[in-house]
C-alpha positions, -999 to 999 in steps of 0.1 A, spaced: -88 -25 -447 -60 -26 -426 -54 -52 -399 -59 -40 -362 -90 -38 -337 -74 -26 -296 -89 -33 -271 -102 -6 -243 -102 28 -251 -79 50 -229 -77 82 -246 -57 98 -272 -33 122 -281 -2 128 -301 36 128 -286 40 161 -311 14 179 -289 -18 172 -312 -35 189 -340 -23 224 -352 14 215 -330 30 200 -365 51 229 -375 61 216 -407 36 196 -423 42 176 -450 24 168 -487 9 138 -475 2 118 -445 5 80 -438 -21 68 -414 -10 34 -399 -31 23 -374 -6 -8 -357 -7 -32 -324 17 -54 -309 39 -58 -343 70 -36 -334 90 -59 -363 66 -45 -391 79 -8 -381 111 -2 -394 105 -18 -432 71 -2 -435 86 37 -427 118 29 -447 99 20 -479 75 46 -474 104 73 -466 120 55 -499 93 57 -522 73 89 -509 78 125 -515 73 150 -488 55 123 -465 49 117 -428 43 86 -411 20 82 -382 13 51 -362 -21 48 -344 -20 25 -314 -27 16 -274 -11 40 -253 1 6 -235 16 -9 -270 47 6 -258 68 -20 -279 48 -3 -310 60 35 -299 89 27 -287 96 9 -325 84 42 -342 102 64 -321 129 46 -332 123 46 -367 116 88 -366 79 80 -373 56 102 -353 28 82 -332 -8 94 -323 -23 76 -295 -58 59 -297 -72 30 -284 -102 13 -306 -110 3 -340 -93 8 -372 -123 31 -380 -120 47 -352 -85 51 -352 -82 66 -388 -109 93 -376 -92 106 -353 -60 106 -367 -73 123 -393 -87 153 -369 -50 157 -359 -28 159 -391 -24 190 -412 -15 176 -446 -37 181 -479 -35 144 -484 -43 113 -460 -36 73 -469 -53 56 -450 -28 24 -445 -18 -6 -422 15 -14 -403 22 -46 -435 27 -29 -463 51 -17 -486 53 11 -508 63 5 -545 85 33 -563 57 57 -583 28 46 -560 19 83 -549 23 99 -581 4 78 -600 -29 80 -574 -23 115 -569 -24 118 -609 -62 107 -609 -68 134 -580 -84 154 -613 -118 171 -610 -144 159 -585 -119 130 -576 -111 132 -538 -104 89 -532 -83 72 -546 -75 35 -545 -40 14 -548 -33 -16 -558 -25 -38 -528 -9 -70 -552 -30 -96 -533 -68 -92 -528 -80 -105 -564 -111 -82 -563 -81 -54 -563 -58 -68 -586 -89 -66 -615 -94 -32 -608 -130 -37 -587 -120 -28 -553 -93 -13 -531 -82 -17 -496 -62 16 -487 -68 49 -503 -49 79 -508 -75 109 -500 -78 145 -499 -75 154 -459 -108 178 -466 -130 146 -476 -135 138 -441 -159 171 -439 -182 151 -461 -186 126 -434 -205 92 -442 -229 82 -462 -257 88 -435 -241 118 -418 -218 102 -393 -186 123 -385 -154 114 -401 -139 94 -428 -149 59 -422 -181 44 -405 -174 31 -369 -200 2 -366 -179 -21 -379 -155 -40 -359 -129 -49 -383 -138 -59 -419 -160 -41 -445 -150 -10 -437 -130 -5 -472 -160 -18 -487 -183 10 -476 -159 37 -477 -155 29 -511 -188 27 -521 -198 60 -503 -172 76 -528 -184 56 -558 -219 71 -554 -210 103 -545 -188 104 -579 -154 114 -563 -137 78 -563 -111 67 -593 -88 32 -591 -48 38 -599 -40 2 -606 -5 16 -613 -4 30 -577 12 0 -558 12 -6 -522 19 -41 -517 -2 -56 -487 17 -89 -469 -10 -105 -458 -10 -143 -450 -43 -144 -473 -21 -137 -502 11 -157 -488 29 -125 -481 32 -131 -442 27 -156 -414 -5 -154 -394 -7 -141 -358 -34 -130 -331 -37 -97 -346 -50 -113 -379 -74 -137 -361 -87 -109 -344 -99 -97 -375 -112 -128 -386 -133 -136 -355 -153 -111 -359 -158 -110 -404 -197 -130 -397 -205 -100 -374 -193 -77 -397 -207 -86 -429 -242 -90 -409 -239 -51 -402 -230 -45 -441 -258 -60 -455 -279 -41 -429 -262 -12 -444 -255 -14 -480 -281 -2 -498 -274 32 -480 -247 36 -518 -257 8 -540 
């Protein structure tokens, strides 16, 4: 999920004056945790704003990724400073927003016309996750997995599957994060899969997108990752 791990933490905060300062909150907000791709800006919030009723776009990143904030600045998207893991940043960001509804997203990806309408349509009874079609990973495309969720802000009071605070679990460095946040929710009966919800992920897995440091620093550390998953799986299957 996603596609950013930052280096040294050195604090966080928002530029709109943090939690409870947003004085018109929105229906939904866009999590986009982001580093050092100020290009990916600008198309990602105009296809969100495009395709998006009533949302909010907030970039996660280094304090010192100024080409980052300055990008969203100029692109009228706000920006929530944290320095860590995508985990990490998402549960924080999370902690600061004020909307009924989070997605938890990346900084390459684009929003397809209907996509929030059609995952908020399987927000039906105990249904608090819901996953989008990302167009790429095949494990998504056939309906068995998902990469980035639209979820109900109050899920994070659930915590994780073995009590941690927040949304996601932050042992992992990068990868397999998706995979146990959605298998917490299978278990606990609240997830559902919109295959009509599209949020197309360019990734240079799937072609979509040329590879860069931020991508290898993801992949440097899968073997570490998946080491910590199987130590961990069994806590949902």
């Amino acid at each position: 999920m996603g596609t950013d791990r930052a280096a040294a933490d050195r604090g966080a905060g928002s530029e709109a004056g943090g939690r409870g300062a947003q004085k018109d909150p929105k229906k939904v907000a866009l999590l986009i945790p982001a580093l050092n791709r100020p290009q990916n800006v600008e198309p990602l919030v105009r296809s969100a704003l495009d395709n998006t009723p009533d949302c909010r776009v907030v970039f996660i990143c280094d304090w010192k990724d100024a080409v980052t904030h300055k990008a969203a600045r100029a692109a009228n998207a706000d920006v929530y400073g944290h320095s860590g893991r995508y985990s990490e940043k998402i549960n924080r960001a999370v902690r600061y927003v004020t909307e009924p509804y989070v997605f938890l997203g990346a900084d390459d990806l684009r929003f397809h016309p209907g996509w929030f309408e059609a995952a908020e349509a399987k927000m039906v009874g105990p249904v608090q996750v819901v996953g989008t079609n990302d167009l790429g990973n095949p494990r998504v495309v056939a309906g068995q997995h998902s990469t980035h969720f639209l979820v109900k802000t109050r899920y994070a009071d659930e915590g994780t599957i073995d009590g941690g605070p927040g949304l996601l679990h932050e042992g992992y460095i990068h990868n397999f994060v998706d995979d146990e946040f959605l298998g917490t929710a299978t278990k606990r009966g609240v997830y559902a899969m919109a295959l009509d919800s599209i949020v197309e992920h360019l990734h240079p897995d799937w072609g979509k997108a040329p590879d860069d440091e931020v991508y290898a620093i993801g992949k440097r550390t899968f073997e570490q990752d998946r080491l910590h998953w199987r130590h961990r799986h069994l806590l949902w299957s």
